[in-house]
N, C-alpha and C positions, 0 to 999 in steps of 0.2 A: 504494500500500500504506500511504500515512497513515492513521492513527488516528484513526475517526469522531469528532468532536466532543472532541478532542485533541492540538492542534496541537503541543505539547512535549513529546509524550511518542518519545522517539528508537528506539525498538524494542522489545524484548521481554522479560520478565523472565521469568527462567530458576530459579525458585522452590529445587528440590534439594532440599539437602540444608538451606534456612537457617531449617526448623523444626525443627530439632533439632541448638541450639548446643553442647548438653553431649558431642554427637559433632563436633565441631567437631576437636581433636586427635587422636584417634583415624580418623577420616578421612581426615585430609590426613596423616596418616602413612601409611596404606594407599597412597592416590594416588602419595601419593612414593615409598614402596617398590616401589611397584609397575610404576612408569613405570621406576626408575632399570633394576632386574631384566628389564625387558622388553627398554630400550635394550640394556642390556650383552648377555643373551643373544643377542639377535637379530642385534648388531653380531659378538659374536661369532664366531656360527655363520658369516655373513656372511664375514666375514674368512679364516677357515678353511675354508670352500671355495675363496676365491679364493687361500688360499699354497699349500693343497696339492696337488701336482698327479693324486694320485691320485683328487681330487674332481670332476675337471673332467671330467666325466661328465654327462650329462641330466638325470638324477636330481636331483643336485645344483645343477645348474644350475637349476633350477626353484625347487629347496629354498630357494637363495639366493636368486631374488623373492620368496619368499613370506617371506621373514625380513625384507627391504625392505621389503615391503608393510604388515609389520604393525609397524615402525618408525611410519610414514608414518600406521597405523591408529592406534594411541594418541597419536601427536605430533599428531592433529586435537582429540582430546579432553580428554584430563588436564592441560596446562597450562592449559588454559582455565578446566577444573574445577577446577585449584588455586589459581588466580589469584581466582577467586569464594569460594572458601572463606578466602582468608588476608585477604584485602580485605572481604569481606562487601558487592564489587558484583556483585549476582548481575544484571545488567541484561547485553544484549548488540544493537548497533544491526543496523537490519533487513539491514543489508548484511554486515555480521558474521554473521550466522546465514544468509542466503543460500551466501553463500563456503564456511561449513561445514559445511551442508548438503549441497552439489554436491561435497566433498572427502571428505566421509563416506560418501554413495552410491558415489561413484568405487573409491572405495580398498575397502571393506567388498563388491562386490559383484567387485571383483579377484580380494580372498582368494576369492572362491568359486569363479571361475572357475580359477585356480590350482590349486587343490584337483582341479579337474575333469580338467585338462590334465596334471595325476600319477597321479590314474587310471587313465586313455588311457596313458600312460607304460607305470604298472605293469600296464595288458593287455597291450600290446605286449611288454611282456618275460620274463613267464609264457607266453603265450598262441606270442608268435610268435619265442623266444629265438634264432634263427637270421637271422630276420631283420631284429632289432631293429634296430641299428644301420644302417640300407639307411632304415627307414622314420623314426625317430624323429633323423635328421640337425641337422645347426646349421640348414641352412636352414627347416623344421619348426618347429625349437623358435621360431625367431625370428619365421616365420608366427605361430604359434600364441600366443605372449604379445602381439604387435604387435596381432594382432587382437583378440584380450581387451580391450585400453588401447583401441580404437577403440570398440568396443561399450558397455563400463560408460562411457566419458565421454560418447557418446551419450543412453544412458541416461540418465546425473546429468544431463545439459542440460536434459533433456524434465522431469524430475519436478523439478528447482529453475525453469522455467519455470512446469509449475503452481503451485507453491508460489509463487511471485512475484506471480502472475495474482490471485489469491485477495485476499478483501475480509478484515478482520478486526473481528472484534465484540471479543474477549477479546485481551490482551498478555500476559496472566501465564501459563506454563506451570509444569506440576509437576515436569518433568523437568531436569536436568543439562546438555544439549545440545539442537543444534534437529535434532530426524529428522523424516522426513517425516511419519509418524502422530502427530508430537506439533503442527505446525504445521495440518494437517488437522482438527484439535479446535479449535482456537483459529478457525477461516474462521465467517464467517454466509454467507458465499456459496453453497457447495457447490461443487459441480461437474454440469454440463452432463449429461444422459444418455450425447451424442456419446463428448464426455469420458470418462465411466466406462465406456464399454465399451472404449475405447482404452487407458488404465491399466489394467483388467483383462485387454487382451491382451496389452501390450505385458511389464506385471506378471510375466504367467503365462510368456510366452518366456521373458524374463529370467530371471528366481526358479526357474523350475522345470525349464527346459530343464540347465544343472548337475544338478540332483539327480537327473535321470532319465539323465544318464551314468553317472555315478559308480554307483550302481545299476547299469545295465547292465555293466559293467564288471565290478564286484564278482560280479555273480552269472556272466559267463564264468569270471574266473580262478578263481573256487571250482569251474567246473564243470571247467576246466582241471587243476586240482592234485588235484580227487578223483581222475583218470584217469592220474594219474603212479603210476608200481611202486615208484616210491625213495619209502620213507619220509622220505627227508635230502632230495631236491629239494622234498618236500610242505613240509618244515619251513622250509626257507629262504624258499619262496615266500611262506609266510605271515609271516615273522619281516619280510621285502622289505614287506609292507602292511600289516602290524599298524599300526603307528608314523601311518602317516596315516589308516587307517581311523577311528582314535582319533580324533584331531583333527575328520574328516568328521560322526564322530556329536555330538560335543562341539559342535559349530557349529551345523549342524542342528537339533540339538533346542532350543538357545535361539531361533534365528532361527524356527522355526515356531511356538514360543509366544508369540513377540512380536508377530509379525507377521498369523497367521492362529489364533490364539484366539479366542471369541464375546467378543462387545464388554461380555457380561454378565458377565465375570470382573475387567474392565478393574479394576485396581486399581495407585495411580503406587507401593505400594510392590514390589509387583510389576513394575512395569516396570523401577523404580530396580537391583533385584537383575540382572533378566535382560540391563539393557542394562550395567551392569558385568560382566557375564559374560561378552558376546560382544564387548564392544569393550575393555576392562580383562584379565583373569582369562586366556581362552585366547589372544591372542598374548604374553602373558607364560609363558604356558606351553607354548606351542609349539615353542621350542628344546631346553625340559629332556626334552618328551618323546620329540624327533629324536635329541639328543645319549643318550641311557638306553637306548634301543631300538634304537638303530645300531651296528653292528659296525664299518663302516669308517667312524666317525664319530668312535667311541671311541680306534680305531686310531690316527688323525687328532692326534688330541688327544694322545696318548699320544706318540706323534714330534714334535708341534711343544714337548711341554714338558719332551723330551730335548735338543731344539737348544737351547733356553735353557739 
């Protein structure tokens, strides 16, 4: 992966934000507000499932990897982003961007699957409320996230292997971090036919098999709660998935216009928004929206800041 006709130049530069030094302060204070609000929430919520014991429920137990994960999610990106902004070294070596490449795929394709595996959750608890508990067990839950962590690291191996494989003509990128569509512009190589049908199946499992659960999913337990006689169990069951459906579309909709937009819109200040959106913005907001739209979340919090 050296540098045609380049023998010192150490990896890749990570351009950002450093045409536009009069946002210089104004940035790096969003960054740092934004990383500190995310940590504290997220450690938060974290925390608060694990004291209370009225939490230690599936539900929550899920809620709290997904609060980890998105620790883990912005802890790949924003100090790095901060570090290039307060330094003005926006350079990052090829093994630095491999590392965070295969940690960004890993962890960003978790949340998704998390997201997925609360779905399935909340069918199972609308749909089959008698039998919840029988089907959605510790042993389950632990299946089910275990093999999440086995599938996305798979995954990240395969696509930071292409990414590794690849010749490069260009060093300079326009984005912030190294994701796989930003280091795929920079290749002269390409990729193989073989190759590109493999990506786009392996691609399509991955990426699209989540969104056509959660879909499925969604359209039982609405088809579930129309058929309920209690106006007060319709309401609850909704008030039960409101809180992540939010988050599901919030995700979604940046990740498919990052990822599957025409290449004729490609524009980096465009991407610069959307990839702060889905890797910045919503796990920083995914605690307030858990904690605001949760009854025994609120509950929660209302008892632990009686005991103090």
């Amino acid at each position: 992966m050296e540098p045609p006709g380049n023998k010192t130049l150490a990896g890749f530069v990570l351009l950002g934000f450093s045409d536009t030094p009069h946002l210089l302060f104004p940035l790096s204070s969003f960054f740092l507000a934004s990383y500190v609000l995310c940590i504290a929430g997220n450690t938060f919520i974290l925390m608060l499932i694990v004291s209370q014991p009225q939490l230690h429920t599936t539900m929550y137990v899920f809620m709290g990897n997904l609060a980890f994960v998105d620790v883990c999610f912005t802890s790949i990106i924003i100090p790095r982003t901060l570090y290039g902004l307060l330094s003005e070294d926006i350079s990052i070596s090829i093994h630095g961007c491999i590392v965070q490449l295969f940690l960004f795929l890993a962890v960003a394709n978790m949340d998704s699957y998390l997201l997925t595996i609360m779905a399935f959750d909340r069918f199972c608890a609308v749909c089959f409320p008698l039998r919840y508990l029988l089907i959605m067990n510790r042993g389950t839950c632990i299946c089910l996230v275990t093999f999440s962590w086995i599938i996305v690291c798979l995954h990240s191996t395969f696509y930071t292997w292409l990414a590794s494989s690849h010749l490069f003509c260009n060093w300079v990128s326009q984005n912030f971090f190294c994701d796989y569509p930003v280091i795929l512009m920079l290749s002269c190589s390409g990729l193989s036919e073989t190759r590109q049908k493999v990506d786009c199946i392996e691609s399509s499992v991955i990426n699209f098999a989540p969104v056509l659960l959660i879909l499925g999913s969604y359209v039982l337990i609405i088809r579930a709660v129309l058929i309920l006689k209690s106006s007060q169990g319709s309401k609850k069951s909704f008030t039960t998935c409101s809180s992540h459906l939010t988050i599901v579309i919030l995700l979604y909709s940046t990740i498919i216009f990052m990822y599957f937009r025409p290449s004729s819109i490609y524009s980096p200040t465009y991407d610069w928004d959307i990839s702060i959106m889905y890797s910045v913005i919503i796990p920083m907001l995914n605690p307030f929206i858990y904690s605001l739209r949760n009854k025994d979340i609120k509950t929660s919090v209302r008892k632990l800041l009686k005991q103090i």
